[in-house]
C-alpha positions in Angstrom: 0.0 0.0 0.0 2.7 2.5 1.0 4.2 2.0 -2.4 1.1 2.2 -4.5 -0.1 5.7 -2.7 4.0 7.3 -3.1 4.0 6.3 -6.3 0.4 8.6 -7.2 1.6 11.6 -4.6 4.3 12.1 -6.5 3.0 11.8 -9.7 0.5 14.5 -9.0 3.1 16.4 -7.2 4.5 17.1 -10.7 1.2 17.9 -12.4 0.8 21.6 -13.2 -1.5 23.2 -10.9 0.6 21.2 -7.9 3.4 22.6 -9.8 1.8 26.2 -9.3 0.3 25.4 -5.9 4.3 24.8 -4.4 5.6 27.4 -6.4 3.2 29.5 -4.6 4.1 28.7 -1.3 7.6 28.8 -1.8 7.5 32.5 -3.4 5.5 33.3 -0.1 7.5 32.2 2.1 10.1 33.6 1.0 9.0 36.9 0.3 7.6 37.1 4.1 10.8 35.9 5.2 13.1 38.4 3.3 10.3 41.5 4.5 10.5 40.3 8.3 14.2 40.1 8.4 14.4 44.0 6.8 11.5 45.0 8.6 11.7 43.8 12.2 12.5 46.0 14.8 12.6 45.2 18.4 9.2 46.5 19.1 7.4 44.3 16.2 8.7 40.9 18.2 6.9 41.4 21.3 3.7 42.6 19.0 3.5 39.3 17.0 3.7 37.3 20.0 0.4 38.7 21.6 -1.2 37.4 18.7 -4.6 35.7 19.7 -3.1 32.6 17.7 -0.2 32.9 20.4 -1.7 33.8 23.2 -4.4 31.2 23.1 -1.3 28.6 23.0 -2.4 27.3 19.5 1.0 27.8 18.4 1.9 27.9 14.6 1.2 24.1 14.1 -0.6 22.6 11.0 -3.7 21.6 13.8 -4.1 21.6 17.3 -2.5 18.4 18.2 -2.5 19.3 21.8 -5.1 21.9 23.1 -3.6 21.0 27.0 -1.9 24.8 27.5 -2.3 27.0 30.4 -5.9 29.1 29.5 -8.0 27.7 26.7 -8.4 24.6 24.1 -6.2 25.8 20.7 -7.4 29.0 19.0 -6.6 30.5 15.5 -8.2 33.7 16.2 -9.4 36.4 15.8 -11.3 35.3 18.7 -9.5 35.6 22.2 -10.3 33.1 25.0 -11.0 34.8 28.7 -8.3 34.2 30.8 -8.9 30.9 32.8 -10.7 30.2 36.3 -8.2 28.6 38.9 -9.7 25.8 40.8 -7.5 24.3 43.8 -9.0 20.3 43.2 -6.8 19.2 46.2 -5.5 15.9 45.6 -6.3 16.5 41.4 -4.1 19.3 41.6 -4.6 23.1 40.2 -7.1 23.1 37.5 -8.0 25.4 34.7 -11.5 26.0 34.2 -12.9 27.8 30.7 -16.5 27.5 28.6 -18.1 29.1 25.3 -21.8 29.8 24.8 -23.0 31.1 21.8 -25.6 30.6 19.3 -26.1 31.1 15.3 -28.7 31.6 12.6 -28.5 30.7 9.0 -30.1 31.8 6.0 -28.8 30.2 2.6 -30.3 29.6 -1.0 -31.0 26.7 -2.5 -31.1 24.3 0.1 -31.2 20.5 -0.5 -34.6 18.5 0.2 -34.1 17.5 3.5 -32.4 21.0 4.7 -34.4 23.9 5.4 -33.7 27.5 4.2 -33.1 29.1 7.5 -32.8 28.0 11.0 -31.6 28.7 14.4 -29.9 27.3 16.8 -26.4 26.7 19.6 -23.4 26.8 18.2 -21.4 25.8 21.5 -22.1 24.9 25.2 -19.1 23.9 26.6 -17.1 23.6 29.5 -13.4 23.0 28.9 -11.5 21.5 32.3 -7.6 20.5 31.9 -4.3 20.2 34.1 -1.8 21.2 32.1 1.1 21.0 34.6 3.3 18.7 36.0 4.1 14.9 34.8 0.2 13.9 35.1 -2.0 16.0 33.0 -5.5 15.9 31.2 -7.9 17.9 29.2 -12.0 17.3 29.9 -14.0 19.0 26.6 -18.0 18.7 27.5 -21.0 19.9 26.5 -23.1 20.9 23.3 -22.2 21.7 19.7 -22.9 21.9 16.2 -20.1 22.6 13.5 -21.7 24.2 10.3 -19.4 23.2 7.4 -20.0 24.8 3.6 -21.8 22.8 0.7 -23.3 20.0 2.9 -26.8 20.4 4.3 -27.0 21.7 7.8 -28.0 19.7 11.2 -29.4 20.5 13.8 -27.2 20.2 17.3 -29.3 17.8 19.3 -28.5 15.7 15.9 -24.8 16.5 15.6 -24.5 15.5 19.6 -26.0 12.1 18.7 -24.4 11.7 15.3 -21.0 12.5 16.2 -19.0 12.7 18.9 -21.3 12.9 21.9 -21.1 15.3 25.1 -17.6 14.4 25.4 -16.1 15.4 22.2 -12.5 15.3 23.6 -11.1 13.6 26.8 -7.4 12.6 27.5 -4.6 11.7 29.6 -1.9 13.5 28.7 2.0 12.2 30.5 4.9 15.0 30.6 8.4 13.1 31.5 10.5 16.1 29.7 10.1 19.3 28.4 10.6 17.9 25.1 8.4 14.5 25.1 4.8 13.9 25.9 2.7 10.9 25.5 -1.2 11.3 25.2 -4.2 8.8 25.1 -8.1 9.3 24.7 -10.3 11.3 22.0 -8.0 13.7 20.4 -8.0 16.1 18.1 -6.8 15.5 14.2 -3.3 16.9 13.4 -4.9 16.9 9.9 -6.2 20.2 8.1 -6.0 24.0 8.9 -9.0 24.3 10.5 -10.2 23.5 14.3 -13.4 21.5 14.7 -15.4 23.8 16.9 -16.3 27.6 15.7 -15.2 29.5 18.3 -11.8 28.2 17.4 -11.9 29.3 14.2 -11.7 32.5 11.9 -14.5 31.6 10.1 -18.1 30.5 11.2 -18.4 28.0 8.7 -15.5 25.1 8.1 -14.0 24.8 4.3 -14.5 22.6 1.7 -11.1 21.1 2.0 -12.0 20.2 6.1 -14.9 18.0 4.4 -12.3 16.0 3.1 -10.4 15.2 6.5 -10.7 13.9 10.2 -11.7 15.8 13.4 -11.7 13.8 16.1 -10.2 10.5 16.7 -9.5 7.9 20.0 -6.0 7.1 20.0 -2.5 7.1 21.6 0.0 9.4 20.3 3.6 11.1 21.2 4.7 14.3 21.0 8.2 16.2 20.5 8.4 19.9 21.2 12.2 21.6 20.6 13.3 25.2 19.8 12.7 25.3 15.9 11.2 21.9 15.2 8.0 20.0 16.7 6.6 17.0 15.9 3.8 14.4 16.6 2.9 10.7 15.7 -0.6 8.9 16.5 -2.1 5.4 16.5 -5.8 5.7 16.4 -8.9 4.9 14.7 -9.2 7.9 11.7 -12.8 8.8 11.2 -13.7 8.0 14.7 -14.9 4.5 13.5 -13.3 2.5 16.4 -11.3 0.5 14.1 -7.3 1.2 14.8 -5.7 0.9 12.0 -4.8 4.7 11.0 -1.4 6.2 11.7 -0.7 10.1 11.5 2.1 12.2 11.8 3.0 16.0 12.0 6.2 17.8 11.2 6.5 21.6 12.0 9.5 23.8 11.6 9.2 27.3 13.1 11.5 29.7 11.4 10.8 32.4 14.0 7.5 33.9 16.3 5.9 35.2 13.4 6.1 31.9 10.6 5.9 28.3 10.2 5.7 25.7 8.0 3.8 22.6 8.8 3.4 18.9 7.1 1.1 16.5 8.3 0.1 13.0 6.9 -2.2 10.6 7.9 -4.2 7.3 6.7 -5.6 3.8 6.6 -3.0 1.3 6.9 -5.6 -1.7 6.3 -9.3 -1.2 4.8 -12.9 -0.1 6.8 -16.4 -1.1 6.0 -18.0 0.1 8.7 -19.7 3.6 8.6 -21.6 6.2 10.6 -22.4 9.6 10.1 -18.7 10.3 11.7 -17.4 7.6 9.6 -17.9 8.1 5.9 -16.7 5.0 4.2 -14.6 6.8 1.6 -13.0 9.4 3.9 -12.4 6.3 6.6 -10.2 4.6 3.7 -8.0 7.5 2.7 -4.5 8.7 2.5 -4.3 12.5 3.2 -1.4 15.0 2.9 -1.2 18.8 3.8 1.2 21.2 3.7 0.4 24.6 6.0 2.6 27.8 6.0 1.5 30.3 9.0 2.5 34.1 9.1 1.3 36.1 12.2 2.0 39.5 12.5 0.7 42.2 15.1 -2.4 42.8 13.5 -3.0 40.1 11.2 -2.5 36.4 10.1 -2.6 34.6 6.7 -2.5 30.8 6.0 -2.4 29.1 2.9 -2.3 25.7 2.5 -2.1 22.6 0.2 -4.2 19.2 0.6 -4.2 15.4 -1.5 -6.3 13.6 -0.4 -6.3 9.8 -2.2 -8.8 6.8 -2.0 -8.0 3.4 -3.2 -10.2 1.0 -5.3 -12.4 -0.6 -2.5 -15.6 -2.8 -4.3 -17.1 -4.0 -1.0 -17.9 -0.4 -0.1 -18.8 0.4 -4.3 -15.2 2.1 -4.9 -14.7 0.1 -8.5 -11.3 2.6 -9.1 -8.7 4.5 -7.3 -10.0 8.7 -6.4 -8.3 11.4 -5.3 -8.7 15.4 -4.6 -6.4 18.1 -4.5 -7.5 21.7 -2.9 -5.5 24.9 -2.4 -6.4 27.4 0.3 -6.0 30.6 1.9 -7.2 31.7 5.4 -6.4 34.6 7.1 -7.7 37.6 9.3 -7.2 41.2 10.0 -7.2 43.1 12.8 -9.0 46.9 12.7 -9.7 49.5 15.7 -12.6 49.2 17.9 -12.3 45.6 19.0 -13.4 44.5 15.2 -11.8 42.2 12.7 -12.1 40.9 9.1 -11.5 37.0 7.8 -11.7 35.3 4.6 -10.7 32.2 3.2 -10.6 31.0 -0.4 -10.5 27.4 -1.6 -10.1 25.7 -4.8 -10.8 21.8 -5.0 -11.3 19.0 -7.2 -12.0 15.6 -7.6 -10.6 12.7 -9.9 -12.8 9.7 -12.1 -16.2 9.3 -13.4 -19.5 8.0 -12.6 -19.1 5.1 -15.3 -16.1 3.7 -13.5 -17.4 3.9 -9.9 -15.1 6.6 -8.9 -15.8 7.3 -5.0 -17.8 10.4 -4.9 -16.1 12.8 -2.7 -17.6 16.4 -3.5 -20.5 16.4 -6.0 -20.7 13.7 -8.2 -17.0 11.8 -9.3 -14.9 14.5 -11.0 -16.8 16.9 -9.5 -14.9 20.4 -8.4 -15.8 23.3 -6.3 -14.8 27.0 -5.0 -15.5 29.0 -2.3 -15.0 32.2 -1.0 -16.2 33.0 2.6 -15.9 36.8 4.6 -16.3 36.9 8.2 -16.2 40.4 10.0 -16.0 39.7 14.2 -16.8 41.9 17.0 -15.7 40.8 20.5 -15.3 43.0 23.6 -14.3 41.3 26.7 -16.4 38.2 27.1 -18.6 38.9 24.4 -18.7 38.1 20.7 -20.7 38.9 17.8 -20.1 37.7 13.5 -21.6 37.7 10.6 -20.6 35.5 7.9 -21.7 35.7 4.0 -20.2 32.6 1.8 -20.4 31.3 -1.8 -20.0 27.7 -2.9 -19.6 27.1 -6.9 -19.3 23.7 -8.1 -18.0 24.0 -11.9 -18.0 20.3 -12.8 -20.6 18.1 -10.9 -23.2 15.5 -11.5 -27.1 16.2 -11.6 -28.7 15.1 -8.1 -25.8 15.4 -6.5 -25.1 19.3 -6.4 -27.4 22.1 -4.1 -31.4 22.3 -4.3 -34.0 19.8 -3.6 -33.3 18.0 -7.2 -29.6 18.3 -6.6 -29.1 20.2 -9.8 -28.1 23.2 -8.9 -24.7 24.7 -9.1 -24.1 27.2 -6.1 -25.8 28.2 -2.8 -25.1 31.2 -1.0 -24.9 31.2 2.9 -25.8 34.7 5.5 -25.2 33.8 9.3 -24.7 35.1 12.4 -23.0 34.0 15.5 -22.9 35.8 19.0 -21.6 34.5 22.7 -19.6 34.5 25.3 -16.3 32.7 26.1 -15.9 32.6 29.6 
């Protein structure tokens, strides 16, 4: 298997568009690289450092492998966690206590048969309780949420509580013997993707089209090794939360300096899956996926583009006749303006491999299907309090009839309005 999925990586590494997409980061990079070096001065460190990404201890890391820091679970930003309730727990040691509450509506065009055209409804309810010092840690994640993701019908969050990952999405033991080396065990998070599951966590309301492709949360084991320039993180666990261990993923993360990064992370199925749930879908469950994530902060604002392959292998018992794949390129990032306010966006590009008449695996709309989407998210927060509107747009340029937006499945965008307001506490 390892073989046979190298062998298509990097052939499609040297198509053209990859060809363009890492020609693109590399041109980035080091353009950002060459302007900080001329540009720093000693009072622009200290500013990129306070960075809501940094302060929230999410780190510059491909995806919060670890949310167990002192304060919150990992953050992108723009939003900024409260600082943290101490609790003296006696013999369970000094423990950090933080929540969310918030709720969203959503308004969007051309909604599928069994969706609605508006509705209402929480966001997040959660309490977040961790140790995050000394040898013997652990992170506790309860409570109520839903995760509205772009191009897939909504749900509803009583149904994404009972679907997915239940009312405790993430729950580990997490052992400290150095400063460098950690071992942790339970529901993690991915170390797959750009994106954080939860909103709150995120820049945008809505996930991408390229987190549709890739794993949230996962029960597993995993190690982890943190030095000054170069982090890095390897898991045994069960992939699509299916309960089936036979997924291995690793992360790699260089950090030139406070201000940039470059992550890789890889993960997949090292045997095959039948089984399948809602959190499980069969095609997904059976992948190989590869990202590559480059992260610039700055005192005011943050931009993240990233790469994704994502390849599934000919599987007949679960009606996958021929090998698929999908590549996406994407760009997140945020801005910070006066008066507590900020603007996000992200852009994505992704497409899909095979046909219909060979049984591709369907993976966006239809087998060879492709889509774009833009999506701009102004934020308020003051203090506790946080309020967001969100307008997106989903085009699907290639796809197959019944399996695009509308009740009939024929249609060929749908445009999104929300709004989002809470507290994180």
């Amino acid at each position: 298997m390892k073989s046979i999925h190298g062998r298509t990586f990097f052939k499609v590494i040297w198509e053209a568009r990859t060809m363009f997409s890492l020609i693109f980061f590399l041109f980035l990079l080091s353009s950002v690289l060459r302007t900080e070096a001329m540009a720093q001065s000693p009072e622009s460190a200290p500013a990129s450092t306070s960075n809501a990404s940094i302060a929230s201890g999410a780190s510059l890391t491909p995806a919060p492998s670890d949310p167990v820091a002192p304060g919150t679970p990992a953050m992108v930003g723009p939003l900024i966690a409260a600082p943290s309730h101490t609790l003296e727990a006696g013999p369970f040691g000094k423990l950090a206590l933080n929540g969310v509450f918030s709720g969203f509506g959503l308004w969007q065009d051309n909604p599928a048969a069994n969706d609605q055209g508006a509705i209402a409804d929480i966001s997040n309810g959660q309490i977040f309780l961790q140790k995050s010092s000394g040898t013997i840690q652990y992170y506790l994640q309860a409570g109520v949420y839903n995760f509205p993701s772009l191009g897939v019908s909504s749900i509803s969050t009583a149904d994404t509580l009972t679907n997915f990952y239940g009312p405790l999405p993430m729950a580990y033991l997490k052992i400290v013997p150095s400063s460098q080396f950690s071992f942790q065990a339970g529901k993690l998070p991915t170390m797959i993707g750009a994106e954080d599951t939860f909103s709150f966590q995120n820049i945008n309301i809505e996930r991408g089209l390229l987190w549709n492709q890739e794993n949230a949360i996962t029960h597993g084991v995993q190690v982890n090794y943190s030095g000054k320039k170069l982090s890095s993180s390897l898991s045994w666990g069960d992939g699509f939360y299916s309960n089936r261990w036979n997924w291995l993923t690793g992360s790699l993360t260089y950090t030139f300096n406070a201000a940039n990064s470059l992550g890789f992370a890889a993960g997949g199925n090292l045997g095959h899956t039948q089984y399948t749930t809602t959190a499980t879908p069969a095609a997904q469950n059976n992948s190989v996926i590869y990202n590559l994530i480059y992260t610039h902060t700055a005192k005011s604002w943050m931009i993240q583009p990233y790469f994704q392959y994502t390849y599934v292998p000919s599987y007949r018992e679960i009606g996958i006749g021929r090998a698929t794949s999908t590549q996406g390129e994407a760009v997140l990032g945020y801005y910070s303006l006066a008066h507590h306010v900020s603007l996000g966006g992200r852009f994505e590009y992704i497409s899909s491999t095979g046909s219909a008449a060979n049984n591709s695996a369907n993976l966006l709309y239809g087998a060879g299907s492709n889509a774009t989407s833009i999506t701009i998210t102004p934020t308020y927060q003051k203090n506790m309090f946080f309020a967001r509107g969100e307008f997106s747009y989903v085009h699907t340029g290639t796809y197959t009839s019944g399996d695009a937006f509308g009740p009939n499945g024929s249609d060929s965008s749908q445009i999104r309005g929300l709004l989002e307001a809470g507290f994180l506490f």
